[in-house]
C-alpha positions in Angstrom: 0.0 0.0 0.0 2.6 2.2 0.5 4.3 1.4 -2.6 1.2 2.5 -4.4 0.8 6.2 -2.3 4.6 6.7 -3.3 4.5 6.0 -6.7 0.7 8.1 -6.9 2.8 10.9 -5.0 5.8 11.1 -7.6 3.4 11.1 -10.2 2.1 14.1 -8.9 5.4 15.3 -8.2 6.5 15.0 -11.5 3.1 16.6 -13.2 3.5 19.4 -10.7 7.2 20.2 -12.5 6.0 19.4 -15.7 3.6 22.1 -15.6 5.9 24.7 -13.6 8.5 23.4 -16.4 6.3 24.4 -19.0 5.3 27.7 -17.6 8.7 28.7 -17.4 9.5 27.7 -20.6 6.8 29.5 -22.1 8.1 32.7 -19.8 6.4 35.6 -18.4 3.4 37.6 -20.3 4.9 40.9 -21.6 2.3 43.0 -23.5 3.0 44.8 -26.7 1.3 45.4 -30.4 2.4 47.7 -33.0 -0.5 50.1 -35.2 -0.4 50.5 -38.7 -0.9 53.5 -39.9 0.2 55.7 -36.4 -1.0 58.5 -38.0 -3.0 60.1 -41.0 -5.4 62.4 -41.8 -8.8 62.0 -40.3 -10.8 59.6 -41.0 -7.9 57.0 -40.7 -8.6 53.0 -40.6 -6.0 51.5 -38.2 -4.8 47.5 -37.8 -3.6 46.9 -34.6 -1.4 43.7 -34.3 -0.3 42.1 -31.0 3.1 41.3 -30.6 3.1 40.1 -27.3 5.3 37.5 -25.9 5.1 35.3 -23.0 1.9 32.9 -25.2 -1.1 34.8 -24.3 -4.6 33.4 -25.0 -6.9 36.4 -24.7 -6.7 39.9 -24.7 -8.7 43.0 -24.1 -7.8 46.9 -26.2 -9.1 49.8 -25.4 -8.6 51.6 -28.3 -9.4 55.3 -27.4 -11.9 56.2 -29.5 -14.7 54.1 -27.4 -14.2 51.0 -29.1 -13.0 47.9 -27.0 -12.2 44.6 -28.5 -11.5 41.0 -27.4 -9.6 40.4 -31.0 -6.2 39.8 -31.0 -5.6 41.9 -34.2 -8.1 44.6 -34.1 -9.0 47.1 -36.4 -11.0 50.8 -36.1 -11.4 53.7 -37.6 -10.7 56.9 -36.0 -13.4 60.0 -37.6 -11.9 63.0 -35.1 -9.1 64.6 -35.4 -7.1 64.1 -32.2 -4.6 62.0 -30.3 -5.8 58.5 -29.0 -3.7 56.5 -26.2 -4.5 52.6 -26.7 -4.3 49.9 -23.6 -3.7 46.5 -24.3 -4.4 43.9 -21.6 -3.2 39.8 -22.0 -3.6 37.3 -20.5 -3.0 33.8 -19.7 -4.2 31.3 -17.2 -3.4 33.5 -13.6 -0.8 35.6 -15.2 -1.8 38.8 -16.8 0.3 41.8 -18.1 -0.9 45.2 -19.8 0.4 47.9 -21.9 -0.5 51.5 -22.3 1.3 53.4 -25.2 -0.1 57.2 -24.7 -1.1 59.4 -27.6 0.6 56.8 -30.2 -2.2 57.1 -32.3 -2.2 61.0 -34.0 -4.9 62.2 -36.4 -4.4 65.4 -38.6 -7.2 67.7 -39.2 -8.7 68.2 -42.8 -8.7 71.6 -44.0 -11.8 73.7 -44.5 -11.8 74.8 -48.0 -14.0 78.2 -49.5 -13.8 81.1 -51.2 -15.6 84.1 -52.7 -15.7 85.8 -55.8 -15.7 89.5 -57.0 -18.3 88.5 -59.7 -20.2 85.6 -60.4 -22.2 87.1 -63.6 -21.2 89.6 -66.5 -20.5 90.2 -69.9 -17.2 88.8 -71.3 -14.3 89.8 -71.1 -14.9 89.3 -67.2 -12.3 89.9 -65.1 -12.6 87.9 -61.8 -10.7 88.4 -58.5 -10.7 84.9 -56.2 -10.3 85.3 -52.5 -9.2 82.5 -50.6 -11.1 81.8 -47.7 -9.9 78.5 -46.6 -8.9 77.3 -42.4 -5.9 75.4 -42.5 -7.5 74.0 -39.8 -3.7 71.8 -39.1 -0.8 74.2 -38.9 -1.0 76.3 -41.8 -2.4 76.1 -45.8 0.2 75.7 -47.6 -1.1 74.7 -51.2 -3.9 76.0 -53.1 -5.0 74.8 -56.6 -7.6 76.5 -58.8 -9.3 74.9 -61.7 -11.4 78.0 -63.2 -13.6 75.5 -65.4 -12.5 77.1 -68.8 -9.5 74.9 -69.2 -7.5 77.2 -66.8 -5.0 76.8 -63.5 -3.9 78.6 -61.3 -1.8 78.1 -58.0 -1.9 81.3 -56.2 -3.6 81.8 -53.3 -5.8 85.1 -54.3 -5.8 85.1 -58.3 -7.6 86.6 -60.9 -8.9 84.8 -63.8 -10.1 86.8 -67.1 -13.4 85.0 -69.0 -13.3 85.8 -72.5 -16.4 83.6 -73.8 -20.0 83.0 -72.8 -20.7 79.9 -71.1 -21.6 78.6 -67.4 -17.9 77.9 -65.1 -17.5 75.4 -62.4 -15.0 76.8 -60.1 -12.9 74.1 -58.3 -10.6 74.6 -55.0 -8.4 72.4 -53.1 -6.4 73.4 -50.4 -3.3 71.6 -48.3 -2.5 72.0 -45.1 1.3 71.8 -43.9 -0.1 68.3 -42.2 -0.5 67.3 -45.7 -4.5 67.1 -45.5 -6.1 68.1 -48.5 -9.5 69.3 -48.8 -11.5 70.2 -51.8 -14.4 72.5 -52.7 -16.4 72.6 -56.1 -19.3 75.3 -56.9 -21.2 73.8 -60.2 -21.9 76.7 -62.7 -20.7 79.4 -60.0 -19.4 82.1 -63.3 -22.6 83.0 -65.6 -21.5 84.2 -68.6 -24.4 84.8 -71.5 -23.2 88.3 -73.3 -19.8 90.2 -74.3 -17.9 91.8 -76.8 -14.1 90.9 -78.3 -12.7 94.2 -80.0 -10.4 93.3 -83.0 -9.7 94.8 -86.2 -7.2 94.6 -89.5 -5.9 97.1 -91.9 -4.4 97.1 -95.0 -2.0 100.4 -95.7 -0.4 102.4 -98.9 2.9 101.9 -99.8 3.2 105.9 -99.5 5.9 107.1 -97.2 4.5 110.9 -97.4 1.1 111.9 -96.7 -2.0 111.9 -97.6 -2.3 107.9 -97.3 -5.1 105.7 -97.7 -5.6 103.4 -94.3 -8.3 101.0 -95.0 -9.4 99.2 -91.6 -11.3 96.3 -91.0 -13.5 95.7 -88.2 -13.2 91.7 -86.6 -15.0 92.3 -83.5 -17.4 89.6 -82.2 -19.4 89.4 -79.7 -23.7 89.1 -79.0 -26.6 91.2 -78.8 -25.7 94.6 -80.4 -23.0 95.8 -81.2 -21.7 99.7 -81.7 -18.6 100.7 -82.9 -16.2 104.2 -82.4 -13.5 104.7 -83.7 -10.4 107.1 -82.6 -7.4 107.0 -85.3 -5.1 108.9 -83.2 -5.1 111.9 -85.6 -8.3 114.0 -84.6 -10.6 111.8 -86.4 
């Protein structure tokens, strides 16, 4: 009988090491996980991935933004511009370790992008003075792009664009900010063009090189509704 209490005994001896044996060689819980993109321009989807150590079998993020997951790889989307600390917890049987990496996750501000115009109707050639309007919103704007809707660019932050043909303009803006948001504003038919008038003329001259000489001009102008003409020839006339 004894015999058989001994040799029960070292058989729970020897699972008892066996299992301390395999707790140490699977080693302490030590919490960790990187984030993919760490930052970006709102809204921004981020993968979390947990590169913990230690064999942990369940785990519990907070993720900053009110969103708390059991995954081990998680994934959310952050809509507010901001900075977001994320808390991982692991665990494994009675052992449990955390991690909490503050701000780590930073999301830029988009740009508010408008403007106003000097004109939005006339008779061509218009001359139109843009004003920027635009909150940077991040730092500073420090790009503006204009598309005039006439085939035209522009760059500058306050230009002016010249119409020079009837016709209804979409007026296009995008803006960057020096966190490298970009925002864009569009205004369908915004420039109203229906009348104008393109002065032009030709002239054929004599081969005279004393006066009196025959100047015979030609009138090109274009234009709709209509049209008057005055002429000044620079000599009283």
């Amino acid at each position: 009988m004894k015999a058989v209490w001994y040799s029960l005994c070292r058989t729970l001896q020897l699972l008892l090491f066996c299992l301390l044996l395999q707790q140490t060689v699977s080693g302490q819980l030590h919490a960790d996980f990187t984030a993919t993109p760490a930052a970006g321009c709102a809204p921004v989807y981020v993968q979390f991935n947990d590169i913990s150590t230690g064999g942990p079998s369940s785990w519990k993020w907070d993720l900053g933004n009110g969103t708390v997951s059991f995954l081990q790889h998680p994934s959310t989307t952050y809509f507010n511009p901001g900075k977001y600390s994320i808390k991982l917890v692991v665990k494994r049987g009675n052992l449990a370790d955390s991690v909490v990496k503050v701000n780590t996750i930073i999301i830029n501000a988009l740009p508010k992008a408008a403007f106003k115009v000097s004109d939005t109707t006339g008779c061509y050639p218009l001359n139109v003075h843009f004003t920027d309007q635009s909150q940077a919103q991040e730092g500073s704007i420090v790009k503006w792009e204009w598309d005039f809707g006439d085939g035209t660019l522009s760059s500058a932050q306050h230009p002016d664009h010249v119409y020079s043909g009837p016709g209804n303009y979409n007026i296009i803006l995008r803006v960057t900010n020096t966190a490298g948001c970009v925002t864009t504003v569009s205004r369908a038919q915004y420039i109203k063009i229906k009348d104008g008038v393109k002065a032009d003329y030709s002239f054929t001259g004599s081969t005279l090189c004393t006066p009196p000489s025959l100047i015979r001009f030609n009138n090109k102008s274009t234009g709709t509704g209509t049209l008057s003409y005055q002429w000044a020839f620079g000599d009283g006339h």
